[in-house]
N, C-alpha and C positions, 0 to 999 in steps of 0.2 A: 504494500500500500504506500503509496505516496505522498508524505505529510506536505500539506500547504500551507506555504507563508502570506500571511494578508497582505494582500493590495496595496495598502497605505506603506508598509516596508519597503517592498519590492520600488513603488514610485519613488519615495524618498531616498534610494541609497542613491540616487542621478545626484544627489548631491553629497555624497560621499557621508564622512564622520561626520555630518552635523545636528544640530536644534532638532532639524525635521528629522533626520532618522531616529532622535531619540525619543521625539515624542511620539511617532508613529509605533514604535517599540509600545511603549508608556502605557501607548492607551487602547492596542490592540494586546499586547498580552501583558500589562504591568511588571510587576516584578521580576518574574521572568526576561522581561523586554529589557529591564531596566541592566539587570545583570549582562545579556548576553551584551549591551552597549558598552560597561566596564568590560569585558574581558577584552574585545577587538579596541577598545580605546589604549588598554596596559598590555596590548599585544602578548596575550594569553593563551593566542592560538599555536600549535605547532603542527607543520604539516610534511608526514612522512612519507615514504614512497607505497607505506600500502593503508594508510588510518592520518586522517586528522584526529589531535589529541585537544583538550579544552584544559585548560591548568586552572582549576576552581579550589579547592578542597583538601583534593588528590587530582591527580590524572584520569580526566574521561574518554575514550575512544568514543569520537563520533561519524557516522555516516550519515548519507543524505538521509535517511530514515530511520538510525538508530541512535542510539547513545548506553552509554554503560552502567550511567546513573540511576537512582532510587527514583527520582522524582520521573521520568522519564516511563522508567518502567512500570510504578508503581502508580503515584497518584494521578498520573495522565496515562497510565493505560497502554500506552504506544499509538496514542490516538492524535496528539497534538503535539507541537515541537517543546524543546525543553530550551532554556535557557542557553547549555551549550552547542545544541542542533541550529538555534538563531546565531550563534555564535559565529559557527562554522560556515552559516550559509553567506553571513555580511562579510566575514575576513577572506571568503574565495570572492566575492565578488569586487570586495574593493584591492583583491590579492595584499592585503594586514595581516601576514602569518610567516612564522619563523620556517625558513622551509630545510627540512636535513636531509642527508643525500644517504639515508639509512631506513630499514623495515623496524617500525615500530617493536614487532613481534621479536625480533631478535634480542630487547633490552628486557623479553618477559621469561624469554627460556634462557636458565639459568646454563653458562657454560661450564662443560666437565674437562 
């Protein structure tokens, strides 16, 4: 399934990090909104050769449709975006992301 970003976001990122992107965040998914506009403002995003990661907490893996998180999985169900899925979708689009020339997955299995 294909989670959708509202309209008002999507308009507003034509003008990159600003006012309107935040407010659009703000008042289309609040707090959530509010967050995923900190994390691409403190450049929070990191982007690997097989996972975008969201640096909240801990480390979240996200894709266009997923994320790793509680809030994600739990109290939205997998039905609407999480703060670090709006996160991921603004720092690819205004390319705000640290980018490593590395597979995430290889920093998870432990080397022998």
């Amino acid at each position: 399934m294909k989670l959708k970003i509202d309209d008002s976001v999507v308009e507003a990122l034509k003008y990159g990090l600003s006012y309107e992107l935040y407010k659009a965040l703000l008042l289309s998914y609040g707090k959530r909104g509010e967050k995923a506009f900190f994390y691409v403002k403190n450049r929070r995003i990191k982007k690997y050769k097989d996972f975008f990661v969201v640096v909240g907490r801990e480390e979240y893996v996200v894709d266009e449709d997923f994320c790793t998180c509680k809030d994600f999985q739990l109290r939205l169900k997998c039905q609407k975006p999480c703060a670090h899925i709006l996160a991921m979708f603004i720092a690819k689009r205004l390319k705000m992301y640290d980018e490593f020339d590395a597979y995430y997955i290889d920093f998870l299995i432990p080397n022998d």
